[in-house]
N, C-alpha and C positions, 0 to 999 in steps of 0.2 A: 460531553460531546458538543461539536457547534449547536447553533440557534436553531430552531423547526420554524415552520412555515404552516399553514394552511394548506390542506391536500387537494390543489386546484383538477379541473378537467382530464387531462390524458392518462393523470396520476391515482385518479382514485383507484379504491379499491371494492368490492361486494364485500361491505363491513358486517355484513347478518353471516354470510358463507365463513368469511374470516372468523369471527367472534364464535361460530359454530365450530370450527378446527380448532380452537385455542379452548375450548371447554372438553373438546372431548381428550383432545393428547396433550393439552400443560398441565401436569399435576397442580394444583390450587390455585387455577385460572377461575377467577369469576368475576364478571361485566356487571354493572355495562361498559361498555367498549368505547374509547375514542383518540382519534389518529392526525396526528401531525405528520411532516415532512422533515426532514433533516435538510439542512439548505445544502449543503457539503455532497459530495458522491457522485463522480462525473460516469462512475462505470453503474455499480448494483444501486436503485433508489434503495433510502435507508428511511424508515419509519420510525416514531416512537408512538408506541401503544399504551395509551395510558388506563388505569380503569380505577376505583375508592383506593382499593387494597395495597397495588405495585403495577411498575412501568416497566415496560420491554421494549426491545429492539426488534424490528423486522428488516431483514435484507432481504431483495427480491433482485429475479433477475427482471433485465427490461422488456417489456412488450414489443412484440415485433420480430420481424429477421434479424438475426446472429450469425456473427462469424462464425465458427468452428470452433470451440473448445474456449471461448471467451463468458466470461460472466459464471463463471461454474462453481453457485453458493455453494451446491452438494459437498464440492469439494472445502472450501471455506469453511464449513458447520464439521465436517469430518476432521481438519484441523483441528481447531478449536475444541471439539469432543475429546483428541487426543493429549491435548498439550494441556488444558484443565487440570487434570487430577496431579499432574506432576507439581506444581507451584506457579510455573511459569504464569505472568501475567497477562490473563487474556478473560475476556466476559464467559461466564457459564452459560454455556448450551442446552437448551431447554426443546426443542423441536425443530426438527427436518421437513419440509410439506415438499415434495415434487410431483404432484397433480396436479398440474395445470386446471384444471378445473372450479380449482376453488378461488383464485382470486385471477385468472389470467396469464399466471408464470410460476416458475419455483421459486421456493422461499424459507428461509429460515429463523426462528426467532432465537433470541439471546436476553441475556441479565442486560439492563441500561445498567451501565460503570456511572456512578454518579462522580464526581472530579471537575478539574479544567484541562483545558486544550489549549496547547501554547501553540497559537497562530503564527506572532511575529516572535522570529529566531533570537531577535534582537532582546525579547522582553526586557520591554523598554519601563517597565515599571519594578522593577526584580532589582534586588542588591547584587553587586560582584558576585560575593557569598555563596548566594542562591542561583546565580547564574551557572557557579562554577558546578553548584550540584547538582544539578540538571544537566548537565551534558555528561559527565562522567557516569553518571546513571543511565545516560542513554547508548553508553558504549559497556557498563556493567551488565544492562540487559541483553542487548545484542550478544556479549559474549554468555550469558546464560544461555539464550536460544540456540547458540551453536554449539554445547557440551550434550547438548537431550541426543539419545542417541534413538535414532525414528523406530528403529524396529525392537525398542523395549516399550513404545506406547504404542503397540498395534499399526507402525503406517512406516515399516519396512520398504511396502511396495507403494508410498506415496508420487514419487515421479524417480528416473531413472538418475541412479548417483553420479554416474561418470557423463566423462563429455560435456560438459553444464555446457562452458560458451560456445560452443559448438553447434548442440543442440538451440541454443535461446539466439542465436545470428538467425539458424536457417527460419525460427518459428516465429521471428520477427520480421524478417524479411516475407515470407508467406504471408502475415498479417496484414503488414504494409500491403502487399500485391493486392491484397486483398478488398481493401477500403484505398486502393491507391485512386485520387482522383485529378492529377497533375504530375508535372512532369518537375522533380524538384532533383537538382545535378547533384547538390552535397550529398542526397541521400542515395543514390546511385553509387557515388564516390564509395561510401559507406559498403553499401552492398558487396563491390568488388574487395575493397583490403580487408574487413573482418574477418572474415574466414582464411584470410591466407595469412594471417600474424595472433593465433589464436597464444593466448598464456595456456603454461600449463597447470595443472588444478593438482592442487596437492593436500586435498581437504575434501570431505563429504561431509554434507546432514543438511540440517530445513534451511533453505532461505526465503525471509519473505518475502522478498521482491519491490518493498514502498515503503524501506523502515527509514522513515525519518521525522522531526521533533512533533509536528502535527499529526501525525498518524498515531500518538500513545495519548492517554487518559493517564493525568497525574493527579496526586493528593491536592484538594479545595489549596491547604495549606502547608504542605508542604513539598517535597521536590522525588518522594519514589513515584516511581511508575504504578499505576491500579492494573491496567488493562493498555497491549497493543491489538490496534484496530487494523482495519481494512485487509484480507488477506487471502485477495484472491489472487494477488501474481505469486503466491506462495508456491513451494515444489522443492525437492531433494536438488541440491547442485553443491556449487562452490561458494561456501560463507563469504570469500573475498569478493563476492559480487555484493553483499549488503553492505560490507565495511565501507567498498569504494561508493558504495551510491551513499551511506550518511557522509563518507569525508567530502563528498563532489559537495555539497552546499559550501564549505568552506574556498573552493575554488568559482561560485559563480558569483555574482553580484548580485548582493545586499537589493530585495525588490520587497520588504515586507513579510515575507513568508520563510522558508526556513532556510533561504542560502544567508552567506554569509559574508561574502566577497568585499572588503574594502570598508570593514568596519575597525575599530581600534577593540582590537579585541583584550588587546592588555590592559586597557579601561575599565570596558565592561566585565573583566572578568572570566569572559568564556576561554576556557582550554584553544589554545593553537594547534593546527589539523596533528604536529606531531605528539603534541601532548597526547590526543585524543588517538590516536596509534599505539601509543606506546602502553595506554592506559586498555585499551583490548587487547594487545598482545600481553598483559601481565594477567590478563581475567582469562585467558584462551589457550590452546595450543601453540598459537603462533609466537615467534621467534622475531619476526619483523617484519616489515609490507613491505610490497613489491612495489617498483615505481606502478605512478596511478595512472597517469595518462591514455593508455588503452580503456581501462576499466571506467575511464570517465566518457570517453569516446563511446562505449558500449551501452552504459547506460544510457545517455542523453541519444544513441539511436531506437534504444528500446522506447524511451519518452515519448520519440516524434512518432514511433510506429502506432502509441496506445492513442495521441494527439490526434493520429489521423483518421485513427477509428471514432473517433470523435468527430473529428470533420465531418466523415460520412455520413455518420447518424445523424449530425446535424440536416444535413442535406435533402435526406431521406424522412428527418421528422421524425424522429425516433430518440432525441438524446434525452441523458436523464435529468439534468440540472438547467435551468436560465443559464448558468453562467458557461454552458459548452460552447455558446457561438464565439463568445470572448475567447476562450480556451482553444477553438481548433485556429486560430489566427495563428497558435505559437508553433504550428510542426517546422517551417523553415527557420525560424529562429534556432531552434533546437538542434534542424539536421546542421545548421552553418555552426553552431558550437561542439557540433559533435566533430564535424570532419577538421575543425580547428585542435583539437585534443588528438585527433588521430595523425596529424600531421607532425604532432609532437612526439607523438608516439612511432614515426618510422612513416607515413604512410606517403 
């Protein structure tokens, strides 16, 4: 996982309360206790617990006023409980806390995935070789996560199968309203044609909602996957929404982090967007993608809406990371790239 930090002011935690819940429900917890910061995690703060023995993960939701149905580790830790035992890669689930009382919010602990975190897409230190295998792994996974069928691990009734973009327009659009703090026209734009040029869904089961190259924990030294992270926009919809949000990096511009727009990618190595299509439709049910451009438009409005809710907290003094004030700068960026996709898409 990225670098920790020092657990400064707004962030701390009642480490005696904490250390107290991790002795009485983690089977072979024993302290002393002590806690860093994850620099990373613009939504749930994330901890590492460290103590002689073994190190954990803590996700928590943030302090403060909440949207409605945002930050919902419960739901996160209840994933992860399910998808565990199957093979899929993801950290072991070790305790649920939602008493608010013990440390200020709900919270869940997990296995620390020991590995590396590929930041920059580009891995700019990586042979062709290795680059190539890392991305085909990251669409092998993907299509592993979309064969688990939910109601053989207990979570049937995880979120509603049908209607995905439907449902994820109107609960974005609410979000936005929500933390809306300006009057931004691309998103407006948005607001009106998504709902009236919806795809149609011709697939169910989990999507995560933020599968892409940073989001997974890979081998120290080599190129499988250990563990995918972050999975709180997770929910039952239409797998073609994770495909198109990993391929949208290949369609933005090359910033450092996992797009990929305007690199020589037959240089470096990395699989071209249709390679990488082609190599999930041979792991998957699917037969072939649909043009992207809606699904890029969709995404990148779902982005601004989580952006804005950033904003807000910002605003309000409530965000989780330093680097959110940097971060809510980008929702018009985002809605002007989105209503540019959507314009190619019909709108």
């Amino acid at each position: 996982m990225t670098g920790t930090m020092p657990v400064a002011g707004k962030d701390r935690l009642d480490e005696a309360a904490l250390e107290a819940w991790l002795r009485e429900n983690i089977t072979g917890f024993a302290g002393p206790l002590s806690l860093s910061r994850f620099k990373g995690g613009q939504s749930n703060p994330t901890y590492r617990l460290d103590t002689p023995g073994k190190s954990y993960v803590l996700r928590r939701k943030p302090f403060g006023d909440l949207l409605p149905s945002a930050h919902a580790v419960d739901r996160e830790y209840r994933l992860i409980s399910g998808l565990h035992p199957t093979g899929f890669p993801v950290a072991a689930p070790y305790g649920l806390c939602e008493d608010t009382s013990v440390i200020g919010a709900a919270f869940y602990v997990m296995e620390l995935v020991e590995g590396r975190t590929i930041w920059d897409g580009k891995m700019p230190h990586a042979t062709p070789q290795e680059r190539r295998a890392v991305y085909l792994e990251l669409a092998d996974v993907l299509a592993q996560l979309h064969a688990i069928d939910p109601a053989s691990v207990g979570l049937g009734d995880y979120g509603r199968p049908g209607n995905y973009f439907e449902r994820q327009v109107a609960r974005w659009t609410r979000q936005y309203r929500a933390s809306e703090t300006d009057n931004i026209p691309a998103m407006e734009s948005l607001i009106a044609f998504l709902p009236t040029s919806l795809p149609e869904q011709k697939r169910s089961g989990f999507v995560h909602g933020d599968y892409r190259i940073d989001n997974l924990i890979f081998e120290a030294d080599g190129t499988r996957v250990l563990a995918v992270l972050d999975w709180e926009l997770s929910t039952l919809g239409d797998p073609m929404a994770d495909l198109a949000y990993l391929l949208m990096n290949w369609a933005l511009p090359y910033e450092g982090r996992a797009a990929l727009g305007g690199l020589d990618l037959g240089e470096l190595g990395i699989p071209s967007i249709d390679e990488m299509a082609a190599r999930y439709c041979e792991r998957s049910e699917m037969t072939d993608v649909p043009p992207l451009d809606w699904y890029f438009a969709f995404n990148l409005f779902r982005l601004a809406g989580i952006v804005q809710g950033i904003r807000k907290r910002v605003i309000t003094g409530n965000a989780a990371s330093a680097q959110a004030a940097e971060m809510a700068k980008q929702v018009e960026p985002l809605a002007e790239a989105a209503w540019n996709f959507a314009r190619k898409a019909g709108a």
